[in-house]
C-alpha positions as CSV (number, residue, x, y, z in Angstrom):
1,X,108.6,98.8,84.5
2,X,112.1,97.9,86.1
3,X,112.5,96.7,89.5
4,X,115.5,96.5,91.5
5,X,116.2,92.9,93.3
6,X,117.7,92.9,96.6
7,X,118.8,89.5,97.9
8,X,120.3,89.3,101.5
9,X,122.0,86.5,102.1
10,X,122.6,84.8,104.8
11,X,119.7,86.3,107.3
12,X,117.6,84.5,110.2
13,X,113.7,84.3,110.0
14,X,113.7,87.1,112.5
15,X,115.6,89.6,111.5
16,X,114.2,89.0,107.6
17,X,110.5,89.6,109.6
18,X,112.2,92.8,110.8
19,X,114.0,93.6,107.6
20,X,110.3,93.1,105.7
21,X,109.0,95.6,108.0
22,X,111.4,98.7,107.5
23,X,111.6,97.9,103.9
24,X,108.2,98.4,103.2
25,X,108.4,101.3,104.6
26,X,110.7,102.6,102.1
27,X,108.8,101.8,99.0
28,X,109.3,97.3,98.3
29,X,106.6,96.1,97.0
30,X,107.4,92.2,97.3
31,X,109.2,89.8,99.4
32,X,110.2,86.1,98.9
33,X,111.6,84.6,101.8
34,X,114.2,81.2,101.4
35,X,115.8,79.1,104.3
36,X,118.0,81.7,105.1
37,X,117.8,84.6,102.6
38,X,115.1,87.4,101.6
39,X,114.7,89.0,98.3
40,X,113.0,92.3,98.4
41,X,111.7,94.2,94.8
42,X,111.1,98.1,94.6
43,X,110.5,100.2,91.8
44,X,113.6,101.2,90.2
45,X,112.5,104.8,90.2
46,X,111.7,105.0,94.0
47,X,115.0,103.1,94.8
48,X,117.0,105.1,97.4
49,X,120.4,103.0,98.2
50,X,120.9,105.2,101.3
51,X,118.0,104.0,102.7
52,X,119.4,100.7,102.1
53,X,122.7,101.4,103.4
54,X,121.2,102.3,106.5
55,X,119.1,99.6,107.1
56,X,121.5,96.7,106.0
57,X,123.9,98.3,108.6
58,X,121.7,97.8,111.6
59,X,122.0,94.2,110.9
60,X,125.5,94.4,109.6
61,X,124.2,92.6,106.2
62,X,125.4,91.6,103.0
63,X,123.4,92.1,99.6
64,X,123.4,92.1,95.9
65,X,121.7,94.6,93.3
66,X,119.9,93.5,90.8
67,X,117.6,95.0,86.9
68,X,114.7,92.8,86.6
69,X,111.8,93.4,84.7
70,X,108.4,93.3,86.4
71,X,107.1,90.2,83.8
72,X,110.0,88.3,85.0
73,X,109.4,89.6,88.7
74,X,106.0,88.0,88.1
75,X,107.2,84.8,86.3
76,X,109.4,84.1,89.4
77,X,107.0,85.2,92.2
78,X,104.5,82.5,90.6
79,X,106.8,79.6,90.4
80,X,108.0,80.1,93.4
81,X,104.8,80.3,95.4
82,X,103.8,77.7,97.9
83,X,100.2,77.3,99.3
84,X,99.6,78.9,102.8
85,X,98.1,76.9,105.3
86,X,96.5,78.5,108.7
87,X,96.0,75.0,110.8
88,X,92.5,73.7,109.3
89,X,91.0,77.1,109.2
90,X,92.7,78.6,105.7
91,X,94.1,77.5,102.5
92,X,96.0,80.4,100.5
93,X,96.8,78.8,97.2
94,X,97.9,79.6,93.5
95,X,95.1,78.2,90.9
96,X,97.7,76.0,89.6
97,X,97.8,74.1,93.0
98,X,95.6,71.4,94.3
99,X,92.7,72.1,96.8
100,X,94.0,71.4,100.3
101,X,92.2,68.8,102.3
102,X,90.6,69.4,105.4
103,X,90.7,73.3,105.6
104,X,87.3,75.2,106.3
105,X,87.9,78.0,104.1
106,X,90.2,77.6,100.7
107,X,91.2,81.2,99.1
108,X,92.7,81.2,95.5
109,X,95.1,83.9,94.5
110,X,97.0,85.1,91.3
111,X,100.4,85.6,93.2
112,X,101.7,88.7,92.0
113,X,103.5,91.5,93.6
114,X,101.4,92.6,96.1
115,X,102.0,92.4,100.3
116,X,100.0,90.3,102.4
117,X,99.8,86.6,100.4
118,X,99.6,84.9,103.6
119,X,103.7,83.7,104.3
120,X,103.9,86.7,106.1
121,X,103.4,86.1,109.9
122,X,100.9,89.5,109.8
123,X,98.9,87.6,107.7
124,X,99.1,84.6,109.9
125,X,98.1,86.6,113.1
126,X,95.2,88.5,111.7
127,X,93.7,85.3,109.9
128,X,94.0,83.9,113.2
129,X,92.2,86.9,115.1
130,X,89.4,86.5,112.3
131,X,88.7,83.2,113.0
132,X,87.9,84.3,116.8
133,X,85.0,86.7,115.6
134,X,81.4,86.0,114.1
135,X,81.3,87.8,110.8
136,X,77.4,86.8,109.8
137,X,75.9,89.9,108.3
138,X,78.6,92.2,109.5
139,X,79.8,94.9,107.8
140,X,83.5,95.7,107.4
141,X,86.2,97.7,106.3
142,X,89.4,96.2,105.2
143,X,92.4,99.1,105.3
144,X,95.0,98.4,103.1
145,X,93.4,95.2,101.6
146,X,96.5,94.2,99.3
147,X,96.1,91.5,98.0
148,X,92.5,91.3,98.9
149,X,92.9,87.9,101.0
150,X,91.6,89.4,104.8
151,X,88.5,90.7,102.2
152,X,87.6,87.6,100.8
153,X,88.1,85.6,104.1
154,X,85.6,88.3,105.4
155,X,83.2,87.7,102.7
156,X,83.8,83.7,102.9
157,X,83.1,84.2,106.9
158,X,79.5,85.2,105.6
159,X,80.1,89.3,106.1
160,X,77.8,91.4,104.9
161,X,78.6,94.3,103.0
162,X,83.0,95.1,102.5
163,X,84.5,97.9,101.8
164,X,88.1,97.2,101.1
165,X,91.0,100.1,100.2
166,X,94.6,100.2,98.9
167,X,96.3,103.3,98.0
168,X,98.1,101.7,94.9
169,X,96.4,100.7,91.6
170,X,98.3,98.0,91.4
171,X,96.5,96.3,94.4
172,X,93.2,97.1,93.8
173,X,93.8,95.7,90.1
174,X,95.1,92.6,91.8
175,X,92.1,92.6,94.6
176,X,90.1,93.1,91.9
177,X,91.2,89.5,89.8
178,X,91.6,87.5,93.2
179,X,87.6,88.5,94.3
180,X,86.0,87.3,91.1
181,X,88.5,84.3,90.9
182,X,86.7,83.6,94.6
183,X,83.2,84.4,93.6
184,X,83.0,87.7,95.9
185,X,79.6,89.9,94.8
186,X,79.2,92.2,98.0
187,X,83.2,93.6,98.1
188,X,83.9,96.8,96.9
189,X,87.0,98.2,96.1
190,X,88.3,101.9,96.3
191,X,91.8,103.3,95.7
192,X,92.3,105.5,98.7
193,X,95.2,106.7,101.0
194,X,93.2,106.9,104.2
195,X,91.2,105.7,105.8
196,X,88.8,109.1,106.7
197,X,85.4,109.4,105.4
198,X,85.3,105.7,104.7
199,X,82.1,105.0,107.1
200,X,81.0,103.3,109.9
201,X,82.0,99.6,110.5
202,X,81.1,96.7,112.7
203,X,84.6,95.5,112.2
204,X,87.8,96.6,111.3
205,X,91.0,95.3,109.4
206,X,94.3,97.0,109.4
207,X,97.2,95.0,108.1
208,X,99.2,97.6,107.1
209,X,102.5,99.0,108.9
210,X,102.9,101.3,112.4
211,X,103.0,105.0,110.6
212,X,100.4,104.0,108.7
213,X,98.3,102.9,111.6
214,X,99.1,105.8,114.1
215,X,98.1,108.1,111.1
216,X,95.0,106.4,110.2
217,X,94.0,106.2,114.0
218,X,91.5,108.5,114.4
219,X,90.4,107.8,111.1
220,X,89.5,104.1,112.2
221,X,88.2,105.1,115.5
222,X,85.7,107.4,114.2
223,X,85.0,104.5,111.5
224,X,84.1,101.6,114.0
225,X,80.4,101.5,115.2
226,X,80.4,101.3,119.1
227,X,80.9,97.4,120.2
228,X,82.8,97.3,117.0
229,X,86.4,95.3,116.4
230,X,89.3,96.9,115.0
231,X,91.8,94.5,114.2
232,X,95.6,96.0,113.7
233,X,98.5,93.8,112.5
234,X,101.3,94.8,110.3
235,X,103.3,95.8,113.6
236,X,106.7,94.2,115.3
237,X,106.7,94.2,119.4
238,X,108.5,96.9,119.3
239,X,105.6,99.1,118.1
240,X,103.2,97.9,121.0
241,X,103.7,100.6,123.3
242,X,102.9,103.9,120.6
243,X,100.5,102.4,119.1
244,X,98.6,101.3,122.5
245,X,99.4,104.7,123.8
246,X,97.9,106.2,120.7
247,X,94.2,103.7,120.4
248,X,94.3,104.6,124.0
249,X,94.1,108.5,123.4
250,X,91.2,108.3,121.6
251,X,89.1,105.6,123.8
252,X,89.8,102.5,122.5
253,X,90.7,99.6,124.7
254,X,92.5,96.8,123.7
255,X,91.1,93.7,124.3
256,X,93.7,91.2,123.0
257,X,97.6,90.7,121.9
258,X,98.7,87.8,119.7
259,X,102.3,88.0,118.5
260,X,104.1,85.9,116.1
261,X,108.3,85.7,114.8
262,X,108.7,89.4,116.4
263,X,105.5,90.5,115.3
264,X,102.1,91.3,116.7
265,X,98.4,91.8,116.6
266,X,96.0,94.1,118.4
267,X,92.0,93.5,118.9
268,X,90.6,96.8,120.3
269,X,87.2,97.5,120.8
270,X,85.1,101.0,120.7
């Protein structure tokens, strides 16, 4: 498959968080951020340069077009992956890089193309959330697992049984490879679109993006078990107030914000 490589240079840390956001919502599939640059890859098929247009003229942006082949996507993603470090509490790393020292729970990945490999500050924030909660025994639900890192930190947190989703094959094939390479036996991975009929949860991960979230909202309050978490990240600040007004319509109360380089976390409770 071909992708298309978009490289915007120069942007700030902020506005690439921002620009991550609205891209994702238009189909990229990858991101590697530089000092002061982001490269973004989409399927060349699902490539809309309006939508690009658009979005690179709310920032008044510069950026360049480029064929690569997904193998070389790959190649490149994998060299130029750096391990992920959450204070002492988590260690994201490559196989190819040394353990980290001093961290209380080391997660091993095969970098590939898939969102959430723990630079983005979503990643950062929920991880963070996680480490505020007792998982022993619990069972959860991991919407829009990715990568399948917030799954195998679950599992790593001793969590019972896991159900974790992704709507694109690609993902789960990727989830798939990163749980065995972390010894995970009680995950299990379905390719889904939504998050209805998946069951009833003790807690709740959603690091996803806000439409998918206010669409999936009923969905994940009928999901979590009453005194259950839901924990939603994947959303900028300016998403706080329609998505509170929305977990608020259907009883949930929110029980803690965390926010990070323009973007947020919610903990809500049944």
């Amino acid at each position: 498959m071909v992708y298309k490589q978009l490289t915007f240079i120069p942007v700030s840390e902020e506005t690439a968080s921002i620009l991550i956001a609205l891209l994702s919502e238009s189909g990229f599939e990858g991101f590697e951020e530089g000092p002061d640059s982001l490269k973004a890859f989409i399927p060349a098929d699902t490539y809309n340069e309006t939508d690009i247009v658009t979005i690179a003229g709310q920032f008044n942006l510069e950026y360049t077009v480029d064929d690569i082949a997904e193998t070389n996507w790959n190649a490149q993603w994998e060299s130029g992956f750096e391990p992920v470090v959450i204070d002492n509490f988590l260690a994201i790393r490559a196989h190819f890089h040394e353990a980290i020292p001093g961290v209380k729970y080391d997660i091993i990945i095969t970098p590939k193309m898939s969102f959430g490999t723990g630079h983005h500050a979503t990643t950062y924030l929920i991880a963070k959330s996680m480490e505020q909660l007792d998982f022993n025994g619990k069972s959860v639900f991991d919407f829009g697992t990715g990568t399948g890192i917030l799954a195998i930190l679950a599992e790593k947190m001793g969590a019972g049984e896991i159900l974790a989703i992704d709507y694109d094959k690609w993902s789960i094939e990727n989830s798939r490879e990163n749980l065995e390479r972390n010894h995970c036996t009680h995950t299990t991975l379905k390719l889904a679109d939504s998050a209805a009929g998946a069951g009833q949860f003790e807690i709740i991960l959603a690091n996803i993006n806000r439409q998918v979230i206010l669409d999936n909202m009923f969905a994940l309050k009928e999901n979590l078990i009453p005194g259950g978490i839901l924990l939603l990240s994947g959303l900028l600040e300016d998403d706080e107030t329609i998505v509170h007004e929305k977990a608020g319509s259907y009883g949930l109360i929110l029980r803690e914000k965390n926010n990070r380089s323009g973007w947020i976390s919610l903990k809500y409770s049944h």
